[in-house]
PLY file of the C-alpha trace (Angstrom):
ply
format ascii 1.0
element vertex 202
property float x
property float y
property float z
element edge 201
property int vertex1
property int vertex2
end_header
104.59 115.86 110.22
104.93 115.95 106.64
105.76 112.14 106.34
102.43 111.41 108.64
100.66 113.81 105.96
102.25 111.67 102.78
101.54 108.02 104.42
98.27 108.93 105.39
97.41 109.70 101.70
99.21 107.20 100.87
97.13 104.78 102.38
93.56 106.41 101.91
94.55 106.09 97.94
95.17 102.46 98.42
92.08 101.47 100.64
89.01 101.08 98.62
86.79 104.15 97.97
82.85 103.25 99.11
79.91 105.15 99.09
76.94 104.47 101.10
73.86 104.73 99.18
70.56 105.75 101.52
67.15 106.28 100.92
63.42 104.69 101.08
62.52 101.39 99.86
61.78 102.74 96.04
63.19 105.73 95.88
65.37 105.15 93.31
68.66 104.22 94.52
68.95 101.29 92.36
68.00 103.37 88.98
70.92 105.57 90.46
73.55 103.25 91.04
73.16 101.63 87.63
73.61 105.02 86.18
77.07 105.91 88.56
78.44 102.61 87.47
77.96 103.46 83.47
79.40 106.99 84.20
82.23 106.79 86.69
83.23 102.97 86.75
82.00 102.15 90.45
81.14 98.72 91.31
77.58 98.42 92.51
76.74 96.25 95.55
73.42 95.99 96.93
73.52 94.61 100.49
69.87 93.02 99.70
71.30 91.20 96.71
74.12 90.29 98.17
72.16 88.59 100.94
69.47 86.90 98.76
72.35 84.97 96.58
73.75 83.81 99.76
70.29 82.51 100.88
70.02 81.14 97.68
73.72 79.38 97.81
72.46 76.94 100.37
75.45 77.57 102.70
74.96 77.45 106.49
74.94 81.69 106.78
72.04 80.67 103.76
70.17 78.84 106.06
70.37 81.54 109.00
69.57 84.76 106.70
66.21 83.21 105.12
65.15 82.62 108.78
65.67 86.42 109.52
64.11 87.98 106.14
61.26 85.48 106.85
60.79 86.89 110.35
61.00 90.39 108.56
64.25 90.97 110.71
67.69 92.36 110.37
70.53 90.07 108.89
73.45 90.06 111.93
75.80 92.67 110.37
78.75 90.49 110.52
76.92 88.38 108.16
76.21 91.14 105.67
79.35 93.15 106.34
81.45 89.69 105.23
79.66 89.53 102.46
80.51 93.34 101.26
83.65 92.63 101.96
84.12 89.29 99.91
82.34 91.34 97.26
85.11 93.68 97.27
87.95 91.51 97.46
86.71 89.55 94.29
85.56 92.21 92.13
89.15 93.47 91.99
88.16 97.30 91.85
88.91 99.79 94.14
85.56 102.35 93.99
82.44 100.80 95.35
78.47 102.14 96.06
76.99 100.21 99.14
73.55 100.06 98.61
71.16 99.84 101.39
73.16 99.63 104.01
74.09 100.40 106.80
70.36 99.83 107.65
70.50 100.45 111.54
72.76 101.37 114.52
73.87 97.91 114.98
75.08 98.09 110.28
76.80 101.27 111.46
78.75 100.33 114.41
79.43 96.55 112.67
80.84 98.44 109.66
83.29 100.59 111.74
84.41 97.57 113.74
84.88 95.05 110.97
85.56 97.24 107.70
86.79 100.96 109.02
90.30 100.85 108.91
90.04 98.71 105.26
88.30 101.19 103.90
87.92 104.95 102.91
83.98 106.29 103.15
84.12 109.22 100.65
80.12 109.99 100.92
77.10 108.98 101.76
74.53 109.44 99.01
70.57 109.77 100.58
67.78 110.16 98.51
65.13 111.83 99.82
61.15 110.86 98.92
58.12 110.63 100.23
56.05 107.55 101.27
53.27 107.81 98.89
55.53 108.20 95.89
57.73 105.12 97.08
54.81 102.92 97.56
53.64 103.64 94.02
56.71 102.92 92.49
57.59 99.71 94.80
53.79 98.94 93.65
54.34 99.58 90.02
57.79 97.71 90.12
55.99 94.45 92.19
54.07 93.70 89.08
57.39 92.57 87.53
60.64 92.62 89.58
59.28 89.47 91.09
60.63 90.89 95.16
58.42 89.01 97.29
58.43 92.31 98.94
57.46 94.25 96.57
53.50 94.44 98.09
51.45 97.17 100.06
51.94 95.55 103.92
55.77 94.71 103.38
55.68 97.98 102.11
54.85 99.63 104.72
56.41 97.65 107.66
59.59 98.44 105.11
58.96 101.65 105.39
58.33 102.01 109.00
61.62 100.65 109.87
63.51 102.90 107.47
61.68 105.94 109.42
62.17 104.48 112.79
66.14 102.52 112.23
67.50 104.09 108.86
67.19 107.78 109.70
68.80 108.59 112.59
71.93 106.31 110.87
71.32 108.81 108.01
71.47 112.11 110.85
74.46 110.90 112.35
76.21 111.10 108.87
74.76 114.15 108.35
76.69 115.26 111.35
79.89 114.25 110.12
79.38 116.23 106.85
79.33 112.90 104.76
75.79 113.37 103.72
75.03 114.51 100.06
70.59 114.77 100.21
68.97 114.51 96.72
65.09 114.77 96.27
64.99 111.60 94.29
60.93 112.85 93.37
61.66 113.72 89.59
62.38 111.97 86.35
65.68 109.60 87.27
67.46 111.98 84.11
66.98 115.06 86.32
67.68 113.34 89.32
70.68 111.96 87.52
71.96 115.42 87.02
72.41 116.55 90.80
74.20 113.15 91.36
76.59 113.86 88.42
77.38 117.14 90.17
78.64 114.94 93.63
80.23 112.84 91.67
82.05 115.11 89.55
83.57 116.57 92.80
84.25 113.50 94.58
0 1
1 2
2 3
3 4
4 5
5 6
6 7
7 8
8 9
9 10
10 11
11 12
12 13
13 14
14 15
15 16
16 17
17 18
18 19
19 20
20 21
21 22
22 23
23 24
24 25
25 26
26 27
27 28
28 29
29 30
30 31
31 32
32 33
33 34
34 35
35 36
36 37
37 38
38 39
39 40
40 41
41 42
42 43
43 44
44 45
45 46
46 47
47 48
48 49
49 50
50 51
51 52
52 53
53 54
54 55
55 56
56 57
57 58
58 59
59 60
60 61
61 62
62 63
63 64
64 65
65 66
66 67
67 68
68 69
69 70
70 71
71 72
72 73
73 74
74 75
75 76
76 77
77 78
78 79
79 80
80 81
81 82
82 83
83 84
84 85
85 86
86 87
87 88
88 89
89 90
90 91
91 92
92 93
93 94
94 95
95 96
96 97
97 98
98 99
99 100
100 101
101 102
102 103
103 104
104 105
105 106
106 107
107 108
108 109
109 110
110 111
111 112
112 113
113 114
114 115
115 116
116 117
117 118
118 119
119 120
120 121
121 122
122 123
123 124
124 125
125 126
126 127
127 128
128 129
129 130
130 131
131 132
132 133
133 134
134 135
135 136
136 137
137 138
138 139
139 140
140 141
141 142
142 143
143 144
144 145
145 146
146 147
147 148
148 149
149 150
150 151
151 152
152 153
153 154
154 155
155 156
156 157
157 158
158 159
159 160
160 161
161 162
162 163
163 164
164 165
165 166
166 167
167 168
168 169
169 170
170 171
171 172
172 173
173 174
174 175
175 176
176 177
177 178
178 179
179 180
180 181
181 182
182 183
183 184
184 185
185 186
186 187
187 188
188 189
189 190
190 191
191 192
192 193
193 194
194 195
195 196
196 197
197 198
198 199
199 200
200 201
């Protein structure tokens, strides 16, 4: 009915607007984001950050996520999802890029469970490079970003589980016609320029 119609838009207006933001350790999502934020006013939360403040907080979930990035595993997603979510709440804005996550099946189905009726997924933005090119950059940005994991064998075991847990997150979006694919291989201006066109439209 027309009154289902109305509420319904209603309440997708008033539930916060995220993108998911996808792509290879160094292939620019970061660059990207910072640019989206400057342009259209989105809040920028990096599910990595997010997770090393926490670890550096000293609270109990703290103590529990350095012993999973030391182990080179995957936070528990209620962990990671609570934080997003306090992120939200406290930033007070209502358009948000996710960055990084969800990482794996188990950041997929944790999000839907825990955050899909509280929020409205407009897009999911995946940047597309290749492994050589990311390892240069992740390389070239170790010598100063300080990232522990910034080096060549994190690198790669980073990379592996992007291939092996990220994509076929990044293919099931695809099959829900969220995904938005950018080759994020040139300059970040030019690159920059195919995101304004997404955004533009969003």
């Amino acid at each position: 009915s027309t009154l289902a119609f109305v509420y319904k838009r209603i309440m997708s207006a008033v539930k916060p607007l995220v993108v998911f933001v996808l792509g290879g350790p160094g292939a620019g999502k970061g660059t990207q984001c910072a640019k989206v934020v400057q342009e259209y006013g989105f809040v920028h939360l990096s599910a990595g950050d997010l997770l090393r403040a926490e670890r550096a907080s000293g609270s109990k979930d703290g103590d529990l996520i350095q012993s999973y990035i030391k182990e080179g595993k995957i936070v528990p997603v209620e962990i990671t999802v609570n934080l997003i979510r306090k992120a939200m709440e406290s930033s007070g804005k209502n358009k948000f890029l996710v960055d990084g996550f969800p990482r794996n099946e188990d950041n997929f189905d944790g999000w839907e469970k825990f955050m899909g009726d509280r929020s409205n997924v407009g897009l999911v933005l995946f940047f597309e490079c290749p492994e050589e090119v990311c390892l240069e950059r992740a390389m070239t940005r170790g010598q100063t970003s300080g990232r522990s994991d910034d080096n060549m064998e994190s690198f790669r075991k980073r990379f592996q589980t992007y291939i092996k847990e990220t994509m076929p997150i990044v293919r099931r979006f695809e099959s829900q016609g969220l995904l938005r694919t950018i080759s994020g291989l040139p300059p970040p201006d030019e690159v920059f320029v195919e995101v304004k066109k997404i955004f533009d439209n969003l």
